[in-house]
C-alpha positions, 0 to 999 in steps of 0.5 A: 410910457407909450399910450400903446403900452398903458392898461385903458379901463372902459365903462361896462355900459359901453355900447355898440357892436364894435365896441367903438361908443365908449371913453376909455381911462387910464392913469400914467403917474399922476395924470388921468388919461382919457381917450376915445375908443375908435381914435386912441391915438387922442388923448386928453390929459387931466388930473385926479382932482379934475376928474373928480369934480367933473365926475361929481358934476355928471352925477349930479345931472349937470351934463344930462343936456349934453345927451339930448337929441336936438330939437327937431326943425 
């Protein structure tokens, strides 16, 4: 199947005017696809297991430094 003919999902909390600030999912067989919205034509591959721990780990905070505003200096 060609990522062009694939149903993307989008978060709701997705932001910006254009619609360009968000992560898009979708699966294809037994892969996770994941892709930025302005550069589709990226995709990263997974699994349902990895998805899932990685999901677990943003629930937990683990990522939350990641979104921060660096320092200023």
């Amino acid at each position: 199947m060609k990522h062009d003919e694939i149903q993307w999902q989008k978060s709701s909390h997705s932001s910006g005017g254009d619609g360009g600030q968000c992560i898009e999912i979708a699966t294809e067989g037994d892969t996770v696809l994941l892709r930025e919205s302005d550069t589709p034509g990226t995709v990263v591959t997974t699994t349902p297991e990895k998805l899932r721990a990685f999901l677990l780990g943003i629930k937990a905070g683990e990522f939350d430094h990641f979104t921060e505003a660096p320092p200023e200096g």
